[in-house]
FIGUGU-672870 format. One line per 8 residues: number of its first residue (from 1); their letters; for each residue x, y, z of C-alpha. Coordinates in Angstrom, 3 decimals. Example, Ala and Ser with C-alpha at 12.3 -4.5 7.8 and 13.67 -1.06 7.14 Angstrom:
# FIGUGU-672870
1	AS	12.300 -4.500 7.800; 13.670 -1.060 7.140 $
This chain:
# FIGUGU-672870
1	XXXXXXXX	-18.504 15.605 13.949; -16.502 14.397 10.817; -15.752 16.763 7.904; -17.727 15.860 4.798; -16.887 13.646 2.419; -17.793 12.259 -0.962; -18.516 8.432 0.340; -19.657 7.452 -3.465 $
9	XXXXXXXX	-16.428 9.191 -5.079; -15.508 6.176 -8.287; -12.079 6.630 -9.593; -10.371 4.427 -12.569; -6.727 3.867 -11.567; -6.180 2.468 -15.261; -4.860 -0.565 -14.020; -5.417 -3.988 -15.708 $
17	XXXXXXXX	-3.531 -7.179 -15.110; -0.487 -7.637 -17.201; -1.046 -4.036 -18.604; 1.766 -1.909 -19.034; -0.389 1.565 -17.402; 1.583 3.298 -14.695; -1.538 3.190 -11.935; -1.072 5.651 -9.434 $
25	XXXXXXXX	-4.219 6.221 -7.722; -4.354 7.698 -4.019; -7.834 8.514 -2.149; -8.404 9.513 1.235; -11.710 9.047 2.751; -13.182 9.895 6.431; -11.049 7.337 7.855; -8.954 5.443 5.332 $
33	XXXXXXXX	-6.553 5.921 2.599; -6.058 3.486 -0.301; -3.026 3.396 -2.774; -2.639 1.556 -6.053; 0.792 2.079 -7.697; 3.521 0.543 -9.848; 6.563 0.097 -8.212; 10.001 -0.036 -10.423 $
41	XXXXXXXX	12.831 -2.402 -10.523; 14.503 -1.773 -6.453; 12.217 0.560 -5.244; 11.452 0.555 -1.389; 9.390 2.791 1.050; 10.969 2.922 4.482; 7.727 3.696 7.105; 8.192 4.577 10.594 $
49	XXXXXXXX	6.287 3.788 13.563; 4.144 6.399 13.959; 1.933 4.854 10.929; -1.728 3.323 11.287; -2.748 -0.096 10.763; -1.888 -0.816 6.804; -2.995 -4.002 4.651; -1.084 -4.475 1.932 $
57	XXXXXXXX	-1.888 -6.993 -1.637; 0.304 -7.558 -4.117; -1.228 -7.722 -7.820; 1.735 -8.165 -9.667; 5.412 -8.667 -8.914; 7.145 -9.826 -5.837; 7.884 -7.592 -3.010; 9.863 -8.258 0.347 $
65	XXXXXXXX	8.040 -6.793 3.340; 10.409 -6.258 6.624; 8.921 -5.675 9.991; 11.110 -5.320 12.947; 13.393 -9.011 12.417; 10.614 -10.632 10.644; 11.587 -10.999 6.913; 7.920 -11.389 4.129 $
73	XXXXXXXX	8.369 -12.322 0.413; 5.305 -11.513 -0.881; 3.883 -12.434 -4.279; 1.151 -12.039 -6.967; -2.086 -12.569 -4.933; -1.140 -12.569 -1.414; -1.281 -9.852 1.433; -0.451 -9.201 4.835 $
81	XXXXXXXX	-1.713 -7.279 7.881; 0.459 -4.664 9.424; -0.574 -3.399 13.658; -0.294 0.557 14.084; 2.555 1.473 15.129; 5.323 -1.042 13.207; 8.256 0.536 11.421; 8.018 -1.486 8.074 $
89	XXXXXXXX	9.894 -1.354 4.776; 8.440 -2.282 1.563; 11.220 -2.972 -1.598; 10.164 -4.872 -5.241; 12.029 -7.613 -6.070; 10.625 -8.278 -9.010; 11.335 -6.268 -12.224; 8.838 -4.166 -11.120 $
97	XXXXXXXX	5.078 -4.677 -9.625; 1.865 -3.211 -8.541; 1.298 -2.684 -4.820; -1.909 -2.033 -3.321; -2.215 -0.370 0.347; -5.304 0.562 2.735; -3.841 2.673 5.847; -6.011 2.871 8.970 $
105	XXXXXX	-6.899 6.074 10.827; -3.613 7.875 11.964; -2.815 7.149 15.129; -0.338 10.093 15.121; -2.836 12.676 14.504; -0.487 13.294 11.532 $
């Protein structure tokens, strides 16, 4: 049996296209965990490969996405599927933009 949850919990990151908010909005439900946040100019996240499945979007900016020697530029609109278990690294190249990630169920019991 699963712990209980809120499954109808709405939240209002503040985000709007082309608004100049700072969204940074985390929730964690049963089995997922979405993040919505604004990256600044050269940021990067560095994920090892003990991580769940991710999906990433980009809703503003550009952001290069490198897993293992495969090199993504990634821009306003698209996305990408990332398998369990891939050391990744996520860095803005734009002057800043606004990531959004969905992360599987840990596979690392983490």
């Amino acid at each position: 049996m699963t712990a209980p949850y809120a499954p109808f919990t709405a939240t209002d990151s503040r985000w709007r296209p082309g608004g100049g908010s700072a969204p940074d909005l985390r929730m964690h439900g049963a089995t997922l965990t979405a993040e919505l946040r604004r990256w600044s100019p050269g940021e990067s996240l560095h994920i090892d490969a003990t991580t769940p499945e991710e999906i990433g979007a980009v809703l503003e900016g550009r952001f290069e996405l490198v897993c293992g020697d495969e090199r993504h530029e990634l821009a306003d609109g698209q996305g990408i599927v990332i398998p369990p278990g891939e050391a990744h690294s996520w860095r803005v190249l734009s002057d800043g933009g606004v990531l959004y990630r969905v992360l599987g169920p840990d596979t690392a019991g983490n």
